[in-house]
C-alpha positions in Angstrom: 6.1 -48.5 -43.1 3.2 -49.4 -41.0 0.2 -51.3 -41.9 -2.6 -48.4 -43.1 -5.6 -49.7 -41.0 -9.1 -48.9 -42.6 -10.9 -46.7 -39.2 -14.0 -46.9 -40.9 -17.0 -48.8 -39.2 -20.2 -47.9 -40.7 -22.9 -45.6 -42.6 -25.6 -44.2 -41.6 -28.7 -41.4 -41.6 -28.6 -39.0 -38.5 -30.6 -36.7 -36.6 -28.3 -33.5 -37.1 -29.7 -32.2 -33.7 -28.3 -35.4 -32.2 -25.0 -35.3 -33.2 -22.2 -33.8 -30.5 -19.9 -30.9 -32.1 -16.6 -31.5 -31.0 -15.0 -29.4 -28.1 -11.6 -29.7 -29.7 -12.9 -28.2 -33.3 -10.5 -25.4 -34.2 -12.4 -24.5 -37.5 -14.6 -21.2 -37.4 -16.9 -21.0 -40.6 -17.2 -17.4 -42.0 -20.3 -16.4 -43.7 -19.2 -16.1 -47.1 -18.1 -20.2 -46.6 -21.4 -20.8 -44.4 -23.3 -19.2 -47.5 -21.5 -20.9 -50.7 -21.7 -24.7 -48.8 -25.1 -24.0 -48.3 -25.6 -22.9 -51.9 -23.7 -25.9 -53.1 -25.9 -28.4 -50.7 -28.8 -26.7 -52.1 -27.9 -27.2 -56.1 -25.8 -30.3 -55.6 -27.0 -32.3 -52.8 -25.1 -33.9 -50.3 -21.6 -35.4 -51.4 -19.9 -35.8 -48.3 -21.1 -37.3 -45.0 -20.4 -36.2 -42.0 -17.7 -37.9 -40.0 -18.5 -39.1 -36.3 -16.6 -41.2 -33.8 -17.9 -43.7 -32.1 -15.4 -43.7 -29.5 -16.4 -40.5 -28.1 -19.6 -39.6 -30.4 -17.8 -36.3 -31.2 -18.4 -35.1 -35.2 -14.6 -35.2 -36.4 -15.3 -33.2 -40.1 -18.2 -31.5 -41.7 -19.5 -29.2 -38.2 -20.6 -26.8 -40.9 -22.6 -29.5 -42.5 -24.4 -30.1 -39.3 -25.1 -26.9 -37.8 -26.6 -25.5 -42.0 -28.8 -28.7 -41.5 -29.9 -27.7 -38.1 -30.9 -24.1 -39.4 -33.0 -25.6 -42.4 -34.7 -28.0 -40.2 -33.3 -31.0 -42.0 -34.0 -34.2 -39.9 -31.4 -36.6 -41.1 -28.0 -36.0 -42.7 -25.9 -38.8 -44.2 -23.4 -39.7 -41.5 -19.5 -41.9 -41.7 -18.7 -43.4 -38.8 -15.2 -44.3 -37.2 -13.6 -45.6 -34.7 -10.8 -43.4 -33.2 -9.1 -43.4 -29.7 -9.3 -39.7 -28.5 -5.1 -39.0 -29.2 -6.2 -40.2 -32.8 -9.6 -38.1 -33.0 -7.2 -35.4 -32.0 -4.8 -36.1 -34.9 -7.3 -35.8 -37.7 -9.1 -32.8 -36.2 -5.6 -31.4 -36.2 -4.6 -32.6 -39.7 -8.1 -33.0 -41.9 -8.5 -29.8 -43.0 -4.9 -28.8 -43.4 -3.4 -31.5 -45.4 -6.8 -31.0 -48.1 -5.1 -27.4 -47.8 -2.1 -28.7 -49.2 -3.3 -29.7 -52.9 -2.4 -27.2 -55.4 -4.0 -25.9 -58.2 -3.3 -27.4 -62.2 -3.9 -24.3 -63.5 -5.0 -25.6 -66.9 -7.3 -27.9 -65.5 -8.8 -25.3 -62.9 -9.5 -23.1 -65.6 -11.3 -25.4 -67.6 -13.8 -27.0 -65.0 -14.8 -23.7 -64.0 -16.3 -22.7 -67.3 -18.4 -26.0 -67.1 -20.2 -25.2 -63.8 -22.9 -23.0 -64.0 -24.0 -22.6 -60.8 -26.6 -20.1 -60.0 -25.9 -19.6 -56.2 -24.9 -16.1 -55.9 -22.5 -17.2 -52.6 -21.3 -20.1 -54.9 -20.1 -17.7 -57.9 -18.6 -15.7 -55.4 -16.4 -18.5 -54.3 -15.7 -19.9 -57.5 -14.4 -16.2 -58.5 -12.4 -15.8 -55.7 -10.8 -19.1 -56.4 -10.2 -18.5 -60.1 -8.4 -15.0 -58.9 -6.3 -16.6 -56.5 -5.5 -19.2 -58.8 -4.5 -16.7 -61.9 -7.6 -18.2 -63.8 -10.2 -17.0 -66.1 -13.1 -16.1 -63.8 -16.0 -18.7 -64.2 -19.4 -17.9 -66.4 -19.7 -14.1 -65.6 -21.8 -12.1 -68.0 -19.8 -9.3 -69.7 -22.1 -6.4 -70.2 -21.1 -4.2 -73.6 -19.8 -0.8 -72.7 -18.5 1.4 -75.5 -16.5 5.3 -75.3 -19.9 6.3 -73.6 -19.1 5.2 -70.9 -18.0 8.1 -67.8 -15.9 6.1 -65.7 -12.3 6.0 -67.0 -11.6 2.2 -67.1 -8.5 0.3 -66.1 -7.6 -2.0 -68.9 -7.1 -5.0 -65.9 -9.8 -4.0 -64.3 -13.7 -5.5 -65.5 -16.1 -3.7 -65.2 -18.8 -5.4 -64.5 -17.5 -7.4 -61.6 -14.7 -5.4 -60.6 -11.9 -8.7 -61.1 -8.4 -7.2 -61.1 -7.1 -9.4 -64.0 -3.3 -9.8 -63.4 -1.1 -7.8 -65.3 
């Protein structure tokens, strides 16, 4: 087995309206993504720089990072730099995303870090529900209202009915 070599060079602060989205960037960001990153940026902060090659100067991860920064007029986002030849910048655009794709989910564990966040981003709840659903989890901190027999709708029993989650049956 090869030698793992470390690619990284440096840290930094960047102008995100300096730095050069990638013509080989495959990723396209739907709204629904574009709205819970910035909902987690907002409560959280930033976690994650943004990862540019010195080689060419082309962002290699976090485009969506960059471009939400540019739309709230932030002037500097924390940046990672590296130093790839283009045949290996190609490689992790081609492989970043994907292999994170990989993990799967402890279900146990899944379950129980979503009842400890209590985010209040509307767009981040959405996510974090869709998540738990796809993962067979116990949606995170939704608000059951009470409904008694008063209430007109006929009601599936995996159905809720304040959110409309399809429990699995």
């Amino acid at each position: 087995m090869a030698d793992w070599q470390n690619k990284i060079v440096g840290h930094g602060e960047e102008d995100p309206e300096q730095l050069l989205a990638n013509p080989g960037n495959w990723r396209i960001h739907p709204k629904a993504q574009q709205d819970a990153l910035a909902g987690a940026i907002a409560e959280v902060g930033y976690i994650r720089s943004v990862t540019v090659n010195r080689t060419t100067g082309h962002v290699v991860d976090g485009h969506l990072r960059v471009t939400l920064a540019m739309r709230q007029g932030v002037k500097s986002i924390p940046v990672e730099y590296v130093e790839l030849t283009e045949a290996e910048e190609a490689e992790a655009l081609a492989t970043i995303d994907p292999i994170a794709a990989m993990a799967a989910a402890d279900r146990e564990k899944l379950d129980a870090l979503l009842q400890d966040v209590k985010s209040g981003d509307a767009a981040v709840q959405a996510m974090l529900a869709e998540l738990a659903e796809k993962s067979g989890v116990v949606p995170p901190n939704i608000d059951f209202k009470e409904y008694d027999e008063s209430v007109e709708n006929e009601v599936e029993y995996n159905v809720c009915p304040e959110c409309g989650h399809k429990w699995p049956k």
